[in-house]
MIKEDREN-702605 format. One record per residue (C-alpha): residue number from 1; x, y, z; chain; residue in one letter. Coordinates in nm, 4 decimals, padded with zeros to 6 digits. Example, Ala and Ser with C-alpha at 12.3 -4.5 7.8 and 13.67 -1.06 7.14 Angstrom:
BEGIN
ATOM    i         u         v         w  ch  aa
ATOM    1   01.2300  -00.4500   00.7800   A   A
ATOM    2   01.3670  -00.1060   00.7140   A   S
This chain:
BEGIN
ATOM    i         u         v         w  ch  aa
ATOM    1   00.0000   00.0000   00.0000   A   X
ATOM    2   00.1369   00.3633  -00.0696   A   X
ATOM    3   00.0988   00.5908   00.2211   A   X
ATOM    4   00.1119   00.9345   00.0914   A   X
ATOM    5   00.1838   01.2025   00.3139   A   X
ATOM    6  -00.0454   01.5318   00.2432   A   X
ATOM    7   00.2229   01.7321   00.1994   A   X
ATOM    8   00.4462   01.5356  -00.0632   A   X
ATOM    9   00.4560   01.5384  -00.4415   A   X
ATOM   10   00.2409   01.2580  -00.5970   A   X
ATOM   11   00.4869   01.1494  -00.8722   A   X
ATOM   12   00.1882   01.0164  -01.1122   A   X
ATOM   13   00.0408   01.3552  -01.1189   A   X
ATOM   14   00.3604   01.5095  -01.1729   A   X
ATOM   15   00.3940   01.2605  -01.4711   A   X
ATOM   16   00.0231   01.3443  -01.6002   A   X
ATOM   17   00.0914   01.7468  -01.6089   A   X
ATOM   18   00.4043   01.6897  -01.7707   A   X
ATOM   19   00.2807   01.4688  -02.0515   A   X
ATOM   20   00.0184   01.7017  -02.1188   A   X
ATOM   21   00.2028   02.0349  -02.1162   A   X
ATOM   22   00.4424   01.8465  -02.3124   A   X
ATOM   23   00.2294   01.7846  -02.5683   A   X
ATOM   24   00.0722   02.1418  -02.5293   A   X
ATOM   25   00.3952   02.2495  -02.6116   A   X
ATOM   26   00.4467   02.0314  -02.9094   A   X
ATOM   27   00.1309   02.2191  -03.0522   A   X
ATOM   28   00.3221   02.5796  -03.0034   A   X
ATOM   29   00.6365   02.4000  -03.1968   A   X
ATOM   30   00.3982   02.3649  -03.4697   A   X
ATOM   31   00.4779   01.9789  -03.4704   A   X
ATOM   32   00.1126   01.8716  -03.5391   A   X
ATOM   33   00.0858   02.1155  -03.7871   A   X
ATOM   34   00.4038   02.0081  -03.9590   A   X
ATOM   35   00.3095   01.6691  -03.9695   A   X
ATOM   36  -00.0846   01.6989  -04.1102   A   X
ATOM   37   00.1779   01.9173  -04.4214   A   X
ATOM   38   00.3571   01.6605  -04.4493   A   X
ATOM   39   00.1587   01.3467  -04.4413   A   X
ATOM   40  -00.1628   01.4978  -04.6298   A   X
ATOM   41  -00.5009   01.3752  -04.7009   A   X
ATOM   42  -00.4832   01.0145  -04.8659   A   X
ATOM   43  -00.1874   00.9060  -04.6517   A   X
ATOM   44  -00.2944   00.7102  -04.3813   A   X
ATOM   45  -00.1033   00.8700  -04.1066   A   X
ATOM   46  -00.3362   01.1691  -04.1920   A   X
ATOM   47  -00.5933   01.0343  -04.0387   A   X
ATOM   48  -00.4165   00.9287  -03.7257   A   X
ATOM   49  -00.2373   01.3464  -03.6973   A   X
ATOM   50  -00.5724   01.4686  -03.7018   A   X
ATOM   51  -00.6516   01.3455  -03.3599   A   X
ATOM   52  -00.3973   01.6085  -03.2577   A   X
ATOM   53  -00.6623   01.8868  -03.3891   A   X
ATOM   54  -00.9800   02.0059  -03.2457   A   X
ATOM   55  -01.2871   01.8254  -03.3904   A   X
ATOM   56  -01.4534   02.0965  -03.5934   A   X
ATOM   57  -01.7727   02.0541  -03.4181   A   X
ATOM   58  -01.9792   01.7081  -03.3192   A   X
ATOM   59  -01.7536   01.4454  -03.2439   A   X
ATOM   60  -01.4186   01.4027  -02.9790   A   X
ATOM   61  -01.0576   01.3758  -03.0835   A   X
ATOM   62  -00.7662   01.3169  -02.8571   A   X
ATOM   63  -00.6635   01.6856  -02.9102   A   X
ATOM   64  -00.9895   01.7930  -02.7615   A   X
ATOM   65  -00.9603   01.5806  -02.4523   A   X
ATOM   66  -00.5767   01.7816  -02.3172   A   X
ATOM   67  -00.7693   02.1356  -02.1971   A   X
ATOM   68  -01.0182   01.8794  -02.0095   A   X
ATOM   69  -00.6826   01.6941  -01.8539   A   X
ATOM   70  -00.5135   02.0285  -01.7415   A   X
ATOM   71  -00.8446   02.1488  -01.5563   A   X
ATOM   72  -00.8757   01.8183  -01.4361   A   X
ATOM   73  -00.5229   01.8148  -01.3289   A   X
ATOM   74  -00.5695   02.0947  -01.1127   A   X
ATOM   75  -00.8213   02.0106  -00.9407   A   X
ATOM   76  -00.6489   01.6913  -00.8442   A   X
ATOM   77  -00.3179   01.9161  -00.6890   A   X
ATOM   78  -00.5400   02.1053  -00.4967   A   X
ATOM   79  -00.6046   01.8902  -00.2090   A   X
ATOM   80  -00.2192   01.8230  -00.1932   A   X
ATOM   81  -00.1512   02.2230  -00.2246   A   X
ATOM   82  -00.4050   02.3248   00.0424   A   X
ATOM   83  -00.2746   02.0501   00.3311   A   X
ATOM   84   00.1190   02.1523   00.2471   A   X
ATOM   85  -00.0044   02.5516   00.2626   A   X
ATOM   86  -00.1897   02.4638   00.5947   A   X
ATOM   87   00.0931   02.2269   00.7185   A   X
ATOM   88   00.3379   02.5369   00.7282   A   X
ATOM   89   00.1473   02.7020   00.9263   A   X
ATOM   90  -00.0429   02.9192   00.6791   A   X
ATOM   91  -00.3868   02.9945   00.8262   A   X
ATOM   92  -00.6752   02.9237   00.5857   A   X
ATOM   93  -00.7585   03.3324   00.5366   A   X
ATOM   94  -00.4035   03.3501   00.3924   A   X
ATOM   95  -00.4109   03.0520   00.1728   A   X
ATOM   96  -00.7834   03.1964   00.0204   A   X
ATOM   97  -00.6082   03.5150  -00.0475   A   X
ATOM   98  -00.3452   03.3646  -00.2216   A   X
ATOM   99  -00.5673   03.1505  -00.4481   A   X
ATOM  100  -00.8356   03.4391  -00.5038   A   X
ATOM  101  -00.4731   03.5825  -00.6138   A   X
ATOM  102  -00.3919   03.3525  -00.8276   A   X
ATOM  103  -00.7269   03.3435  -01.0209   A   X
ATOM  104  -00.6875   03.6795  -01.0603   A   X
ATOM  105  -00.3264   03.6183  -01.2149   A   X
ATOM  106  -00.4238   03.3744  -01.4506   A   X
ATOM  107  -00.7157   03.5827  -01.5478   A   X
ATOM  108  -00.5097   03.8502  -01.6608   A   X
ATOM  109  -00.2717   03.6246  -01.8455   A   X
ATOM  110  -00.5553   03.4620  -02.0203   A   X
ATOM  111  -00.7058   03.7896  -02.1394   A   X
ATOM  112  -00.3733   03.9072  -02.2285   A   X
ATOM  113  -00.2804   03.5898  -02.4597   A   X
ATOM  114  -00.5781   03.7174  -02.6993   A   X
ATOM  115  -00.4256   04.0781  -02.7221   A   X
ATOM  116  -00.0828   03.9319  -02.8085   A   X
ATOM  117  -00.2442   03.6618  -03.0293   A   X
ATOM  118  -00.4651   03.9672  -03.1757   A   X
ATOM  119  -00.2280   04.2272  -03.2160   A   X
ATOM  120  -00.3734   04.5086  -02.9948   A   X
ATOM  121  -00.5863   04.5431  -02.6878   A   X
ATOM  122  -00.9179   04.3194  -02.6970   A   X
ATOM  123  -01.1266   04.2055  -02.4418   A   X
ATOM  124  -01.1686   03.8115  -02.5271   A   X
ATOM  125  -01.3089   03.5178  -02.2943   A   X
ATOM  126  -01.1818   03.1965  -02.4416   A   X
ATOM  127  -00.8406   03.1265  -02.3004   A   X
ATOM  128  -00.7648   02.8267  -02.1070   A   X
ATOM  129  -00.6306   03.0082  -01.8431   A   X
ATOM  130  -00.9431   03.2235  -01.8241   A   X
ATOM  131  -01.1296   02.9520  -01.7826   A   X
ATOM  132  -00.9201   02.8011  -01.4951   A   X
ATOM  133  -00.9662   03.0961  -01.3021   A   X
ATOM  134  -01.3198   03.0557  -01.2359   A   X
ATOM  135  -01.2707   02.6765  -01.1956   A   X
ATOM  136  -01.0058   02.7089  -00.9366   A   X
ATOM  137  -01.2050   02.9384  -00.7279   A   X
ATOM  138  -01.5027   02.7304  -00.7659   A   X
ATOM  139  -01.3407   02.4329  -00.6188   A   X
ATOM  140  -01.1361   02.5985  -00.4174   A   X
ATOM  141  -01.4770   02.6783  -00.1757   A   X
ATOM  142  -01.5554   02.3380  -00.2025   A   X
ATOM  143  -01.2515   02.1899  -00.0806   A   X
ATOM  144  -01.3800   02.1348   00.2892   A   X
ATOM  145  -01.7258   01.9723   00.1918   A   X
ATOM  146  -01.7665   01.6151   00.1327   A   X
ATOM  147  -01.7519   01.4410  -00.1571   A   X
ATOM  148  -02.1210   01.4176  -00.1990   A   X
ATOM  149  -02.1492   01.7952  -00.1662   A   X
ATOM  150  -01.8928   01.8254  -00.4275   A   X
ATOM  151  -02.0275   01.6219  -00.6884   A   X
ATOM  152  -02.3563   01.7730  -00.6301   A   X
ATOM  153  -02.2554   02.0806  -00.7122   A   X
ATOM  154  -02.0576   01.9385  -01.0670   A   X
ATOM  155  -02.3752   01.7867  -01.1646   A   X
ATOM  156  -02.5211   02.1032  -01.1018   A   X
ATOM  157  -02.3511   02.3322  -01.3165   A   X
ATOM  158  -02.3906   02.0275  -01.5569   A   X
ATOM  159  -02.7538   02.0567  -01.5585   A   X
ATOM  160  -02.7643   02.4393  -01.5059   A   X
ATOM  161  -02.5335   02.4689  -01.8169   A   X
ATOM  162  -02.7920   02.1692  -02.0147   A   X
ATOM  163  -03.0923   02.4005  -01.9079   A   X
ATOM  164  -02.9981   02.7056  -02.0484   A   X
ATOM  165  -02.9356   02.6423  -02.3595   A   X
ATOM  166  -03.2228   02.4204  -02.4187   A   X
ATOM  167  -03.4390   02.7283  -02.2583   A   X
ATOM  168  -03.2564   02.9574  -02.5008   A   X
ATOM  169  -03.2955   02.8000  -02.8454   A   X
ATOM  170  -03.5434   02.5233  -02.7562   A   X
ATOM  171  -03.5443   02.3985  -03.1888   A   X
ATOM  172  -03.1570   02.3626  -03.2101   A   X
ATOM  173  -03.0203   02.4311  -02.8302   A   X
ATOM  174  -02.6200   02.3305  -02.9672   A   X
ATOM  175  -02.5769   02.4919  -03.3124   A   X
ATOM  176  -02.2647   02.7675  -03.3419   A   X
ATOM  177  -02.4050   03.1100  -03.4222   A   X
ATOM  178  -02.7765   03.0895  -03.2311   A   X
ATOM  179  -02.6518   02.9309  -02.9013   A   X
ATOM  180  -02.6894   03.0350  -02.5437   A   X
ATOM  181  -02.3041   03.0323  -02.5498   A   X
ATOM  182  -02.2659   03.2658  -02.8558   A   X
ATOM  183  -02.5897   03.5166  -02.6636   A   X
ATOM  184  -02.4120   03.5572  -02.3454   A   X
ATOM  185  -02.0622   03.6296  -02.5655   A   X
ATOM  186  -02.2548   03.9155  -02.7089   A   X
ATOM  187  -02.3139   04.0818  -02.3685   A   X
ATOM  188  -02.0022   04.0168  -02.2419   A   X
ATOM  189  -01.7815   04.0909  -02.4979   A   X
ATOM  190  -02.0179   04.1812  -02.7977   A   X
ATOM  191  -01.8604   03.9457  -03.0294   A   X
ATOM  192  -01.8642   03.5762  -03.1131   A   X
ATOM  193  -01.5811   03.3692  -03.1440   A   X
ATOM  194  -01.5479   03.1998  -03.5159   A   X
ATOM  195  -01.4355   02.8755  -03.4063   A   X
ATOM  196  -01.7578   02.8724  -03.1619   A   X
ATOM  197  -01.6050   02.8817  -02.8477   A   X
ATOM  198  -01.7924   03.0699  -02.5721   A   X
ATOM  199  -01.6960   03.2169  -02.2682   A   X
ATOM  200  -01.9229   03.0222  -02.0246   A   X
ATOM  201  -01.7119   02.6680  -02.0903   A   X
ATOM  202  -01.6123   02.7825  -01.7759   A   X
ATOM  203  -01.8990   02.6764  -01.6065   A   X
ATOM  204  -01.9102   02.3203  -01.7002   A   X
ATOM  205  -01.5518   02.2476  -01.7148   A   X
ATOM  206  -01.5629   02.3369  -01.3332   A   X
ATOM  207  -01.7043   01.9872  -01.2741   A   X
ATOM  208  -01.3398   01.8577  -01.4322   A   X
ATOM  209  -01.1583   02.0345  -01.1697   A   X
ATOM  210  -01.4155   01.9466  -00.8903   A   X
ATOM  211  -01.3608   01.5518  -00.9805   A   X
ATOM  212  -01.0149   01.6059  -00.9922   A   X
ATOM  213  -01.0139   01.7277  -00.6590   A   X
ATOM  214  -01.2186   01.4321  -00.5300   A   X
ATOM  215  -00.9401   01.2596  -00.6921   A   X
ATOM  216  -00.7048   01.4332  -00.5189   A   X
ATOM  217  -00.9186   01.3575  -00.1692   A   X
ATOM  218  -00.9414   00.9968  -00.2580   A   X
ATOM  219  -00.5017   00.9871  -00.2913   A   X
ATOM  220  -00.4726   01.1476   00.0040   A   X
ATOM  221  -00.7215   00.8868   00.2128   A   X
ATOM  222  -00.6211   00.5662   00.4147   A   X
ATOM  223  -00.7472   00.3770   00.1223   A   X
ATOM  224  -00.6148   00.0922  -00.0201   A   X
ATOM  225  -00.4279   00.1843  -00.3286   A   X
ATOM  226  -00.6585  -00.1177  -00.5286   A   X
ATOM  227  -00.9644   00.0591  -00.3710   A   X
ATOM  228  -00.7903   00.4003  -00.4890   A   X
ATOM  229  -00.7411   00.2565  -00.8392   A   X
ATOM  230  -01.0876   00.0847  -00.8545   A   X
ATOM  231  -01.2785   00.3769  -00.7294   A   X
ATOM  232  -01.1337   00.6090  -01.0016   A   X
ATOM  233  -01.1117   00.3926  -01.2520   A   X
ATOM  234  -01.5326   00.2941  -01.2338   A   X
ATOM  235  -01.6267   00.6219  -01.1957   A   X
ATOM  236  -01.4144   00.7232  -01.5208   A   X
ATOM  237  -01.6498   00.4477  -01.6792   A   X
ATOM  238  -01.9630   00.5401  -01.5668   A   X
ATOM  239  -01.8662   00.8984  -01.7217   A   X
ATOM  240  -01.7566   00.7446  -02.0506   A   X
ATOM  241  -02.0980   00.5710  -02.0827   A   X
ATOM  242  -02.3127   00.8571  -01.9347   A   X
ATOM  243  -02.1071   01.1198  -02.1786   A   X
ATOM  244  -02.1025   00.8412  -02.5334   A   X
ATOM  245  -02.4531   00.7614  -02.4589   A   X
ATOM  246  -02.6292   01.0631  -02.4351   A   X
ATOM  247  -02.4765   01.1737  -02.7719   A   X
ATOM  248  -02.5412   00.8256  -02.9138   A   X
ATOM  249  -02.8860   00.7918  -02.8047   A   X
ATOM  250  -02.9559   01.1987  -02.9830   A   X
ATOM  251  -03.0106   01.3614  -02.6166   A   X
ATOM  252  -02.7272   01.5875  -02.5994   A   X
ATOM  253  -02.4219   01.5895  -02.9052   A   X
ATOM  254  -02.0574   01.6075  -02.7927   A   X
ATOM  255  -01.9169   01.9457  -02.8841   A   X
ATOM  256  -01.5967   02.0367  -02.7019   A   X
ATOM  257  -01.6474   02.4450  -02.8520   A   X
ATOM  258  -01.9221   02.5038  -02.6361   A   X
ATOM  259  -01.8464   02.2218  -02.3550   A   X
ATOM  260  -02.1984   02.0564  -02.3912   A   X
ATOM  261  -02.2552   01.7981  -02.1049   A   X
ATOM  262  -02.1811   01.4932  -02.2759   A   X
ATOM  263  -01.8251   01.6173  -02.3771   A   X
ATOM  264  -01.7569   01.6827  -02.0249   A   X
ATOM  265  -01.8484   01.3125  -01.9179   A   X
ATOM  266  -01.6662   01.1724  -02.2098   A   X
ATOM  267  -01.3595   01.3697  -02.1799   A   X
ATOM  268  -01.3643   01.3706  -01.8033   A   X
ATOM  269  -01.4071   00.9832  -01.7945   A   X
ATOM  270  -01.0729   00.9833  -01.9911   A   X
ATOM  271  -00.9344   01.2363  -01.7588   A   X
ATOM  272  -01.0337   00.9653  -01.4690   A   X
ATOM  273  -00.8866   00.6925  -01.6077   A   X
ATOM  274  -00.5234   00.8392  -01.7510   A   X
ATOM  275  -00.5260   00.9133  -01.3372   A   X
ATOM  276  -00.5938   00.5616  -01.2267   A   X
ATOM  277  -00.3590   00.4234  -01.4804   A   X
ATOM  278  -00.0847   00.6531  -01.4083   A   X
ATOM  279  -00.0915   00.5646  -01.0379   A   X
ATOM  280  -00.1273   00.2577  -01.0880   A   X
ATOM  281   00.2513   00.2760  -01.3325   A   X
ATOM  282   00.3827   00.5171  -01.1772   A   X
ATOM  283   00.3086   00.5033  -00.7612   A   X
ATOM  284   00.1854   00.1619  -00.6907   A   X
ATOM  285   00.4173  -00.0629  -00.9677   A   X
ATOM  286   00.6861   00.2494  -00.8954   A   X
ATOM  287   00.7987   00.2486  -01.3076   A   X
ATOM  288   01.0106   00.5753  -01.3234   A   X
ATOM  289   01.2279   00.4639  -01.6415   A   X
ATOM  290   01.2077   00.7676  -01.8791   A   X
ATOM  291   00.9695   00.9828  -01.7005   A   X
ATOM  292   01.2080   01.2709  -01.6834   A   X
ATOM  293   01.1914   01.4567  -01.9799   A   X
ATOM  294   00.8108   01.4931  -01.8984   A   X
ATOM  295   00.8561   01.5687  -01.4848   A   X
ATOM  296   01.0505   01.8809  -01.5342   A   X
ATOM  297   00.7802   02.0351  -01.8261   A   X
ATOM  298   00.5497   02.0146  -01.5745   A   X
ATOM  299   00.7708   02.1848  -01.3067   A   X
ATOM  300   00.7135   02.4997  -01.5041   A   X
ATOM  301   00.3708   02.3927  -01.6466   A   X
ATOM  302   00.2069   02.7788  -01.7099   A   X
ATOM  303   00.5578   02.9800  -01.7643   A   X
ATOM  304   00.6466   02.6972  -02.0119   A   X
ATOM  305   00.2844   02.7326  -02.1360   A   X
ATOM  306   00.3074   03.0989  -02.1349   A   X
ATOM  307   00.6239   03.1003  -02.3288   A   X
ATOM  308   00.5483   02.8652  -02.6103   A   X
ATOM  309   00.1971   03.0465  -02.7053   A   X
ATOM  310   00.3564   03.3771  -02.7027   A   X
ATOM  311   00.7310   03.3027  -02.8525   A   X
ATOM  312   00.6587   02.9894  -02.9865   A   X
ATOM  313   00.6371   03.0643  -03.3615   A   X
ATOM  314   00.8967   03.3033  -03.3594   A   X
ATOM  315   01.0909   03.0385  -03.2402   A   X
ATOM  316   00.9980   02.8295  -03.4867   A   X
ATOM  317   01.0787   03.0852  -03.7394   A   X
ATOM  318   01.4065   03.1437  -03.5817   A   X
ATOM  319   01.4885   02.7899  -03.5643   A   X
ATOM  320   01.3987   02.7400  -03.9425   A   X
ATOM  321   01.6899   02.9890  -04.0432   A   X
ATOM  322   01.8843   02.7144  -03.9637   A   X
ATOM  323   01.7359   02.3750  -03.9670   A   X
ATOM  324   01.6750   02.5146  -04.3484   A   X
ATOM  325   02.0169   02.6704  -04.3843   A   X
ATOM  326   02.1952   02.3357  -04.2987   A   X
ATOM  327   01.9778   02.1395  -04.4583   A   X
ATOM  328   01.8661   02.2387  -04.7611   A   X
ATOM  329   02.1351   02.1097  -05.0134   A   X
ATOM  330   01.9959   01.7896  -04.9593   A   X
ATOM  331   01.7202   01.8353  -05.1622   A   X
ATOM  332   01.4630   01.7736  -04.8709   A   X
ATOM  333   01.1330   01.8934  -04.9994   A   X
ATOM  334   01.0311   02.2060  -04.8163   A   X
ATOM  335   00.7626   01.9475  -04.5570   A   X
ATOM  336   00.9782   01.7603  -04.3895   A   X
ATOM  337   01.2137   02.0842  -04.3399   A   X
ATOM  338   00.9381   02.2046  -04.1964   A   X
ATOM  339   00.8810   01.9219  -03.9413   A   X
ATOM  340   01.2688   01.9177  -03.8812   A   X
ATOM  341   01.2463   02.2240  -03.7744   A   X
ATOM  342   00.8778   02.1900  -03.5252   A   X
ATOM  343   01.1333   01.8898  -03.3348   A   X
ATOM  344   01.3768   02.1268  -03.3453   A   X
ATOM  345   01.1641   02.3982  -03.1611   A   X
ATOM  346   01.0198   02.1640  -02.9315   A   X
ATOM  347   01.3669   02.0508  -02.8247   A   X
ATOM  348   01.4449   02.4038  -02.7715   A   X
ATOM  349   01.1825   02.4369  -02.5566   A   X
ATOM  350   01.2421   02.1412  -02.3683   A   X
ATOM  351   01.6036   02.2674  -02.2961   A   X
ATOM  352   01.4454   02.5598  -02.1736   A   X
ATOM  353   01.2591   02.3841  -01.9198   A   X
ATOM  354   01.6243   02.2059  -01.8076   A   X
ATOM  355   01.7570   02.4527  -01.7486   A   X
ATOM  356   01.5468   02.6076  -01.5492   A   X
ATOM  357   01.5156   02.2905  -01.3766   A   X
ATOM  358   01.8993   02.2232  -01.3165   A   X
ATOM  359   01.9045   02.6275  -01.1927   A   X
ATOM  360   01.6324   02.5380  -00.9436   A   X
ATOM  361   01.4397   02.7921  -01.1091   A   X
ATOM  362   01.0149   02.7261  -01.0892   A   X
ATOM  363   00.8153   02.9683  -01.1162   A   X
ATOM  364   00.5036   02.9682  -00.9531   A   X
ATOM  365   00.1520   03.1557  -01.0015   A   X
């Protein structure tokens, strides 16, 4: 059995964030991008690179299920964060300052990715980061209520979020352009996003960080690490068949843009069992071989996030003056430079993240 004490680092999550930043940062390299170039339509690794794109609207892809995995990530930590804040003596009117802090920070780093990705100063809703705000604060109130309280409350804004846009467009409650989503988008920043994401994903999402601190709760107890692993594991499931079969059976579609309730079962049953599974590897079985290069992404999981969507094409770009200067008396067609040059960025950015690692360097939000 694994006893883990509240206040140390549970390696498996530390392996989960770093996988999916990793692959995050992959995206900034422009490695998927490269790749879909490279190997286009009619090759059959085509099909296989598109799961590392969003599905344009009713369907999942893996791509769509890493946002759902960083949310849900959090919200596993959380428990783990809070008892190590209180354990040094931090009394709990400090530790809410510093998280109502933190939302705040992230806020204003979300809101100022879309002015850099824009170009000048606009007031835009969709950013991860945004998002997490509001789910961080949500949980973050719930932390000291049972499970059954917290659960309660995801279904909640599950059913709150189902509600209103049936209420809204009663005929066809989930198309982009006529949605709740795209209504309250026009109030709050009087525009609608083209790829049909809406600013009030944050309210169901919060149930992925709520279950990931029940998660987080369930670690933490004098469980037995096969109950841990079971209990996790069914629940992930039950989500996968609740989430699949209300889009199967025509009730409610699966539409990551606008977070419908069946995407967040689907993709937070996946998020449930990648956690099971990696405790199970990781904690429990105690494989470490050639989890490194992820652990110390996810040491620096937002600056490293930060950095890539801001500097990562320029990178890229900058990168390319060589990768194509070196390389292109061989003849290499002008693709596969290009993806040269993505795993060329991404290993740049990697480094980045070692070094700050072997400086003892993590910065923290």
């Amino acid at each position: 059995m694994t006893t883990i004490n509240p206040t140390q680092r549970l390696v498996s999550l530390d392996v989960y964030r770093g996988i999916t930043m990793f692959l995050l940062v992959a995206e900034a390299s422009l490695v998927y991008d490269s790749l879909l170039e490279l190997f286009n339509e009619g090759n059959p690794l085509h099909t296989f690179f598109v799961q590392f794109t969003h599905h344009p609207w009713n369907g999942l892809r893996f791509w769509d299920l890493i946002q759902p995995f960083f949310m849900f990530i959090v919200g596993v930590a959380m428990p783990f964060s809070l008892n190590k804040r209180l354990a040094l003596a931090e009394n709990r009117g400090k530790v809410t300052a510093h998280i109502l802090k933190r939302c705040l920070i992230l806020f204003l780093f979300g809101t100022g990715l879309h002015c850099i990705y824009s170009g000048k100063l606009v007031f835009e809703l969709w950013n991860v980061l945004t998002q997490l705000s509001f789910t961080i604060l949500v949980t973050y109130f719930l932390l000291n209520k049972g499970w059954k309280v917290q659960l309660s409350v995801s279904l909640g804004l599950l059913a709150l979020t189902e509600i209103m846009y049936r209420l809204y467009n009663p005929e066809i409650p989930f198309e982009h352009g006529t949605n709740f989503g795209n209504y309250t988008d026009m109030i709050l920043m009087g525009k609608i996003n083209n790829g049909g994401w809406v600013a009030i994903n944050c309210i169901p999402t919060a149930a992925h960080t709520i279950w990931g601190a029940i998660c987080g709760n369930i670690l933490l107890s004098k469980k037995a690490d096969s109950d841990k692993i079971k209990t996790i594991a069914l629940a992930g499931i039950v989500a996968l068949i609740i989430g699949f079969g209300l889009d199967l059976a025509g009730i409610t579609p699966i539409i990551k843009r606008i977070s419908t309730t069946a995407f967040v079962f689907a993709s937070g049953g996946w998020a449930l069992l990648v956690l099971a599974f990696s405790f199970y590897w990781v904690d429990v079985k105690n494989h470490r071989k050639g989890i490194f290069p992820f652990l110390i992404v996810g040491m620096n999981s937002i600056f490293i996030y930060l950095f890539a969507e801001i500097l990562g094409r320029w990178l890229n770009r900058t990168v390319g003056i060589f990768t194509t200067g070196f390389l292109s008396w061989t003849g290499m067609n002008e693709h596969l430079l290009a993806v040269i040059t993505a795993f060329a960025t991404l290993g740049a950015l990697w480094g980045l993240c070692y070094f700050l690692y072997r400086k003892g360097i993590f910065f923290r939000v």
